[in-house]
C-alpha positions as CSV (number, residue, x, y, z in Angstrom):
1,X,-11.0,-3.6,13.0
2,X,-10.5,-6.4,14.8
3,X,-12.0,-9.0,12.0
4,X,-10.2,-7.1,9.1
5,X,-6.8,-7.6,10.7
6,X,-7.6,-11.4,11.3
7,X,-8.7,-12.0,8.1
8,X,-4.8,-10.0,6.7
9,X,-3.2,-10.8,8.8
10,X,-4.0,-14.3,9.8
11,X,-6.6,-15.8,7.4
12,X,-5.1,-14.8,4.2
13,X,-1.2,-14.3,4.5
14,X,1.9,-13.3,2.2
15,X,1.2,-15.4,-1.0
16,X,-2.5,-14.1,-1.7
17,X,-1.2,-10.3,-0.6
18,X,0.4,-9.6,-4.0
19,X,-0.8,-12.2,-6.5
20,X,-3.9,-11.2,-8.7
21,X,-6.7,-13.5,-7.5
22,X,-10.1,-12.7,-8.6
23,X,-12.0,-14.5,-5.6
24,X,-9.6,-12.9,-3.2
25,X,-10.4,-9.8,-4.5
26,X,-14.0,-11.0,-4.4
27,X,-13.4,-12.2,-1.1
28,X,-12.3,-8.8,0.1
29,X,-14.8,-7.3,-2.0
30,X,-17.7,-8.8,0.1
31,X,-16.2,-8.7,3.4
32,X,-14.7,-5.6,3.6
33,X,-16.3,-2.8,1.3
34,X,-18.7,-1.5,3.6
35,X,-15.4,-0.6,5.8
36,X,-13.6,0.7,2.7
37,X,-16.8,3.2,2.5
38,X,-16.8,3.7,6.1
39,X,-13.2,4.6,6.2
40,X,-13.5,6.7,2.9
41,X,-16.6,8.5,4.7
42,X,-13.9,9.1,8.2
43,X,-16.1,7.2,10.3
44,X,-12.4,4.9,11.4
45,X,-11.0,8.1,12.2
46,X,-10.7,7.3,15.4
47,X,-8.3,4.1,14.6
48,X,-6.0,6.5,13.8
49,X,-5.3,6.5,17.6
50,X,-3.2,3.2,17.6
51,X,-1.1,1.3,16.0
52,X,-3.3,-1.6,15.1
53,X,-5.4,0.8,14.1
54,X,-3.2,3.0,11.5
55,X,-2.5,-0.5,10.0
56,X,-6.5,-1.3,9.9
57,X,-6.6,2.3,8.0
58,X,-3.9,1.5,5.8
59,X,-5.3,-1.6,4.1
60,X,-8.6,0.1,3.9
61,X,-7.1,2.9,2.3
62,X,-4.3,1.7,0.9
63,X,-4.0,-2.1,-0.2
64,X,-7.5,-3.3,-0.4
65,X,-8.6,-0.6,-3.0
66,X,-6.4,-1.9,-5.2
67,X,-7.8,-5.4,-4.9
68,X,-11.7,-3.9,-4.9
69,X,-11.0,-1.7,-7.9
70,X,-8.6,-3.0,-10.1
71,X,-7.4,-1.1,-13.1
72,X,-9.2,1.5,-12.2
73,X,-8.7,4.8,-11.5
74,X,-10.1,4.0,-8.0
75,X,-7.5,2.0,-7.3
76,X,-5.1,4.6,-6.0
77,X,-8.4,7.4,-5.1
78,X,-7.4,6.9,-1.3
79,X,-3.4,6.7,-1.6
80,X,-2.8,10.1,-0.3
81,X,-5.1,9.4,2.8
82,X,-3.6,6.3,3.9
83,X,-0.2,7.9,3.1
84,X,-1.2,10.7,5.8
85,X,-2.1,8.2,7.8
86,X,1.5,6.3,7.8
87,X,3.3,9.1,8.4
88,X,0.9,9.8,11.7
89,X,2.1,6.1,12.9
90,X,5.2,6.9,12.3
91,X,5.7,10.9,13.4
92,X,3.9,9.5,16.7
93,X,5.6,6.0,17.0
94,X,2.5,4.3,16.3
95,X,4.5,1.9,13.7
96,X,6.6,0.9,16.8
97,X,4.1,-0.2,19.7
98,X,4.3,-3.2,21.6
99,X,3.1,-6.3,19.8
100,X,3.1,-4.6,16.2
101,X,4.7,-7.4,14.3
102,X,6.5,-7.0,11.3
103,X,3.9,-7.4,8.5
104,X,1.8,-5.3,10.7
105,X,4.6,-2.7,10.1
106,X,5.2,-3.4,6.2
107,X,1.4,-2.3,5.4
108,X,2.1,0.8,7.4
109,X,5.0,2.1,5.4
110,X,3.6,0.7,1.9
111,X,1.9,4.0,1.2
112,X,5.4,5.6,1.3
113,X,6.0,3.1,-1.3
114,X,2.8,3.2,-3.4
115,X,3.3,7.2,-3.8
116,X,4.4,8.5,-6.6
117,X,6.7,11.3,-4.8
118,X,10.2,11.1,-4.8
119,X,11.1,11.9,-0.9
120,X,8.6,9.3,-0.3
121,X,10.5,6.8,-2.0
122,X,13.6,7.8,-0.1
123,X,11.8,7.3,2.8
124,X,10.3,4.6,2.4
125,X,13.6,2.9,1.7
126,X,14.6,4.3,5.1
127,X,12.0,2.6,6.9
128,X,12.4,-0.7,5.4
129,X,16.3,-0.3,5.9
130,X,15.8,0.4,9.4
131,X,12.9,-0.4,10.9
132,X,12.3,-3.5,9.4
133,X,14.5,-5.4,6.6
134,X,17.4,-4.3,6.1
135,X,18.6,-6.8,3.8
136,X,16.0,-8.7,2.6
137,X,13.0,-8.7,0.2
138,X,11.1,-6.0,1.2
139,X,14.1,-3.4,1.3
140,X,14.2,-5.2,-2.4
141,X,11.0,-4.2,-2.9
142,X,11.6,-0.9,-2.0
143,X,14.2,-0.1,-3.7
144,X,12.7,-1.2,-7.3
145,X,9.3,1.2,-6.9
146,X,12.3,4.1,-5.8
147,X,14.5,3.1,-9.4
148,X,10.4,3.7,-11.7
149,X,9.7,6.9,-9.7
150,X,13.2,8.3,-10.2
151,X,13.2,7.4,-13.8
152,X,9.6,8.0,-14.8
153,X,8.4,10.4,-11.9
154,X,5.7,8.5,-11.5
155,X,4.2,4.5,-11.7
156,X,4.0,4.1,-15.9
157,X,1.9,0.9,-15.2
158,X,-1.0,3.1,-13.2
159,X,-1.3,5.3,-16.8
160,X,-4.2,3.6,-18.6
161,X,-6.1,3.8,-15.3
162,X,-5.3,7.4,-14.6
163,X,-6.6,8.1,-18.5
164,X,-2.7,9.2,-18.3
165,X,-0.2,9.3,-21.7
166,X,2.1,7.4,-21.6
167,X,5.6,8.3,-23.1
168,X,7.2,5.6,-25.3
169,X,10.2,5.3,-22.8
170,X,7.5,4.1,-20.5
171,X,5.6,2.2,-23.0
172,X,9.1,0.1,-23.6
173,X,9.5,0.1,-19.8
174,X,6.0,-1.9,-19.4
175,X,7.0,-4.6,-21.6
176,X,9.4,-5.1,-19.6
177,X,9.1,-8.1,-16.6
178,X,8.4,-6.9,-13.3
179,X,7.3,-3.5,-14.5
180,X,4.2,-3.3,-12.9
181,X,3.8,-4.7,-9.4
């Protein structure tokens, strides 16, 4: 656990997070899959017992899939998992221990933003708003996946990976910039 939130946390930092980098995804692909298998198995279960530890699940579960497996369908395989898991952190406090920083605490409430349910959404947005940006880009953030899931009821851009039809409102929307993120 330890290593893995080094390497996030420390090692690689907000400009690889979000940008599509083959070798980071390689990267996280040959450090870390083993403990995306491990975590998919439940053998991290027991991480679930601290903060550090929800967060640890979270990228596992959450955010690395979806460098490991891009478009593909196993991209968002473990998003209701680590969504289970945020909501323990935060139902138990988890997401507000001593010495959980504040990107520590943005990877715990991104699978509230990653789902594709409405009242997630919401409160996600209520999270960000009050537990940790309340005005800048992550409450930004936040609020733009809320606008596609209230419009579209779910993420038009995961479609082709989800073998899902798309409609052609959401086939406009993806030309669009910024449609997929």
């Amino acid at each position: 656990m330890e290593e893995l939130l080094r390497f996030w946390f420390e090692e690689s930092g907000p400009e690889r997070w979000f940008a599509k980098s083959d070798e980071f995804d390689e990267t996280i692909r040959e450090r870390f899959l083993a403990d995306y298998e491990a975590a998919v198995r439940g053998d991290h279960d027991d991480w679930r017992n601290s903060g550090a530890g929800c967060v640890a699940l979270c990228l596992l579960l959450d955010q690395f899939p979806r460098n490991l497996f891009r478009d593909d369908a196993r991209a968002f395989a473990t998003d209701a998992r680590a969504l289970a898991i945020a909501r323990h952190a935060v139902d138990s406090g988890l997401d507000m221990e001593q010495g959980m920083s504040r990107d520590m605490r943005k990877f715990l409430y991104l699978p509230f933003e990653h789902s594709e349910d409405l009242d997630d959404q919401r409160f996600c947005m209520k999270l960000m708003a009050e537990r940790l940006d309340p005005v800048g880009d992550d409450l930004d953030w936040a609020r733009k996946h809320f606008v596609i899931i209230e419009r579209f009821g779910r993420f038009p851009h995961r479609n082709e990976a989800l073998a899902r039809e798309s409609t052609p409102e959401e086939l406009e929307f993806l030309k669009e910039p910024d449609s997929s993120f």
